[in-house]
N, C-alpha and C positions, 0 to 999 in steps of 0.2 A: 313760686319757690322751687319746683321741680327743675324748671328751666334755669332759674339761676345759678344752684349747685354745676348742672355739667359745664356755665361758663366760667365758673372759680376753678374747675380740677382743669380744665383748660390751660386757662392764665396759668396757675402754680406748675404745670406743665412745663408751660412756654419759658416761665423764671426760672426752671430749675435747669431747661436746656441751655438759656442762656448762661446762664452762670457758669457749667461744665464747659460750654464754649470758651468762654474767656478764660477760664482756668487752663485748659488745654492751649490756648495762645500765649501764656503767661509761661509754660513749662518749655511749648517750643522756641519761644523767643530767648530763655536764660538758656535753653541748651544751644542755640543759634551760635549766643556770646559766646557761652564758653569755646565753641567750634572757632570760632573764628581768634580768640587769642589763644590756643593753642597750636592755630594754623600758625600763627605769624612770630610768634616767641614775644619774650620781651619788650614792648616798646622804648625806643630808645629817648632819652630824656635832650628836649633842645638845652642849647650852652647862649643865654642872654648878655646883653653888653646893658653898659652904663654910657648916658649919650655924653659926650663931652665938644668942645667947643673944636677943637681941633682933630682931621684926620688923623690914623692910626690902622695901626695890623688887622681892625675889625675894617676896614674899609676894605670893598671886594672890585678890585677895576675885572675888565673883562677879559676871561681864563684863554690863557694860550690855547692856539691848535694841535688836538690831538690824534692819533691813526684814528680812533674812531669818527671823527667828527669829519674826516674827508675831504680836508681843506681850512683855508684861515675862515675864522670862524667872523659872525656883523659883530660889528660895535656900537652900541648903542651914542648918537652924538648926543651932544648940548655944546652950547658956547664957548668961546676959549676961555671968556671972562671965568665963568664958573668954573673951568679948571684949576686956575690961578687961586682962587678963594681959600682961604685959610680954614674957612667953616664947614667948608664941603664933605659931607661924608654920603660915599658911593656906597648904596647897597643891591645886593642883584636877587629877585624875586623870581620863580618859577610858576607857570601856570600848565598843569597837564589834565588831560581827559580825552575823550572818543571825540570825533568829528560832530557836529553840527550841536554840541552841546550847548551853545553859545559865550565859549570864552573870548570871540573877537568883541561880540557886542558889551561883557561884562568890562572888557579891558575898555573901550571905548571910552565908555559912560563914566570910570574913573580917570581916565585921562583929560577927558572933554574935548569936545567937536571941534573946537579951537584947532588940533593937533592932529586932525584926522590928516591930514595928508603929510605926515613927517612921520611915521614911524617908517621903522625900516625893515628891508623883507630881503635882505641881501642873499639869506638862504634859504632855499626852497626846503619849506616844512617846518622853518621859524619864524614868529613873526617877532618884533623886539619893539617897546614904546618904554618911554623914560616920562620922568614925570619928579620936579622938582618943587619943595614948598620949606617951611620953616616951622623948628618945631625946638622950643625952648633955648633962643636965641643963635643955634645951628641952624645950617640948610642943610635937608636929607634930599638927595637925589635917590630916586628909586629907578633902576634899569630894571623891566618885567619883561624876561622871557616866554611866549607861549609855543609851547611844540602844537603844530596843527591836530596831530592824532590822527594821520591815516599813519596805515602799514609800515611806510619808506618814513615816513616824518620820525616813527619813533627813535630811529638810528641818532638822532639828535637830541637823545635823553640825557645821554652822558653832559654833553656840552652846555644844554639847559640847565642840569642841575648843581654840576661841580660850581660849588664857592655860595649858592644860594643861601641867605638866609630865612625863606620862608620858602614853601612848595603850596600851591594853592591845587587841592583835587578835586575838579569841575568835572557832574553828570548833571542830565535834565532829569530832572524830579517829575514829568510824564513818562521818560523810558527807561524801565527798572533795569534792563539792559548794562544800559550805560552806568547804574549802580553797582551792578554787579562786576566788571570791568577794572573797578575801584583798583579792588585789592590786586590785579595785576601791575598796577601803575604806581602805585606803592611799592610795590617788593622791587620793579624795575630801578623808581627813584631813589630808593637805601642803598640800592649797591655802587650809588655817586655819591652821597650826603646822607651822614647819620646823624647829622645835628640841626639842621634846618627843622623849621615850625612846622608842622601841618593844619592845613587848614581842610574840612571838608564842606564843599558850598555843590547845592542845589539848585539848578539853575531855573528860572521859567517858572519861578513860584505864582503868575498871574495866569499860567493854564494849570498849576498843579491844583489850584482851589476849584476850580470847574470840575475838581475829577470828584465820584461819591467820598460823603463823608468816612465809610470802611476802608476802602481803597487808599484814602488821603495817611490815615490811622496806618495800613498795614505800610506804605511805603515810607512812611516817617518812623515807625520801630525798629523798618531796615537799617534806615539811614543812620538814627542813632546807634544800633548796634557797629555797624563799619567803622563809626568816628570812634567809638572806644574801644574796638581793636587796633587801629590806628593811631591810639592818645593822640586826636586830633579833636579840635576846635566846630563843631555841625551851625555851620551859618544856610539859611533856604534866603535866596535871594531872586530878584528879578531887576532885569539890566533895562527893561523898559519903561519901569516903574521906580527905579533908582532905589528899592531897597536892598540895606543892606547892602549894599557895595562901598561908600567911602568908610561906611563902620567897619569892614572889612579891617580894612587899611588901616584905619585908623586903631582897631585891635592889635597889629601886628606892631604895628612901629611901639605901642605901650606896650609890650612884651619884649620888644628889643631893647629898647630903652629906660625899662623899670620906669615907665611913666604912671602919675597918678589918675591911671583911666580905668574903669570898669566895666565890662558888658554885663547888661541885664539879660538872666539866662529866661528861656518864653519856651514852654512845652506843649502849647495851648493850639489843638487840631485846628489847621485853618484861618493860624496866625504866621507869619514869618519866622519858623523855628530857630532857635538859638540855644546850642546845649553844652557843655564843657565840662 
């Protein structure tokens, strides 16, 4: 009995530390939030279409050259036939974040292997892939701009993002770094498009589960916190493993479209996050 007692005051100890712990995580995380939508003001609210069978003013071809962009800007191709179609509606998508985050390999794996060698790279520090399909008796062409994310590439935000109607904001979810980073890349892309979706996607979700279960914990309350200073959309994806990447897309076109599709929101540590 003597021995017992000092390992119960132990234990109640150890629950009372912990508790105080996560209390103190709970107080620095809501003051996190509030930091960070006071950093950024108001999030601005996207403007949606109704998909209709025929192009129209929502349709985005590709934005003239401007001083900043340094020259005529790629054009995304596809066929002549598809030009001609009466069904066709052009949309143009942005993808930004820090170098090796892996947004060549995410854009890949939605595009498919098929098409690895047609996208176009006319300008150094963009890369452009198109990707067409059908989506309630319309063809959506999707033109996806990705800025590479070194230094000199950013110069090509402007050009990236004017006329988009979604901006996808890609870190690797192993380097908190490139999370942090976010909210540069953000405030950069408002000052082309205040009405474009945000999305924010985690890349390399099949090394972030390798990391400790705390660690996994502490970089997913970051994440979430950015995406709702951001009123963006928090998708954890991985391009090798193919999740979450056509839901992706498939999320946004039902947002542009008032289509009747839903994501299932998942908060669950060491699941593929999804939070909105």
């Amino acid at each position: 009995m003597t021995q017992f007692c000092p390992k119960m005051i132990k234990l109640n100890l150890r629950r009372r530390f912990q508790r105080r712990v996560l209390i103190l995580r709970r107080c620095i995380r809501g003051f996190w939030d509030r930091l960070l939508m006071c950093s950024l003001g108001k999030p601005m609210k996207s403007r949606y279409r109704v998909l209709t069978a025929t192009p129209s003013a929502s349709s985005h071809p590709p934005p003239r050259s401007d001083s900043s962009s340094g020259g005529t800007p790629p054009v995304c191709h596809h066929d002549n036939h598809d030009r001609k179609d009466s069904d066709l509606v052009q949309m143009k998508i942005s993808l930004l974040g820090d170098p090796q985050t892996g947004k060549t390999s995410f854009l890949m794996k939605y595009i498919g292997d098929e098409n690895e060698d047609e996208h176009d790279t006319q300008a150094k520090g963009l890369n452009l892939m198109d990707k067409t399909f059908f989506v309630s008796g319309a063809r959506i062409y999707y033109c996806i701009w990705e800025v590479d994310g070194a230094d000199k590439s950013q110069d090509h935000i402007p050009l990236a993002c004017k006329d988009s109607v979604a901006i996808l904001f890609m870190f690797d979810l192993t380097s908190r770094c490139t999370l942090n980073n976010i909210i540069s890349w953000y405030q950069e892309a408002r000052k082309w498009n205040q009405t474009a979706i945000p999305i924010l996607i985690g890349t390399k979700f099949d090394d972030f589960i390798e990391l400790p279960l705390d660690l996994q914990w502490t970089i997913a309350s970051q994440a979430r916190a950015y995406a709702k200073a951001i009123n963006a959309t928090l998708f954890f994806s991985s391009a090798a493993y193919n999740i979450n990447v056509s839901k992706i897309f498939k999320f946004i076109t039902a947002k542009l479209f008032d289509l009747p599709w839903t994501v299932e929101r998942n908060l669950t540590i060491g699941e593929p996050i999804i939070d909105f």
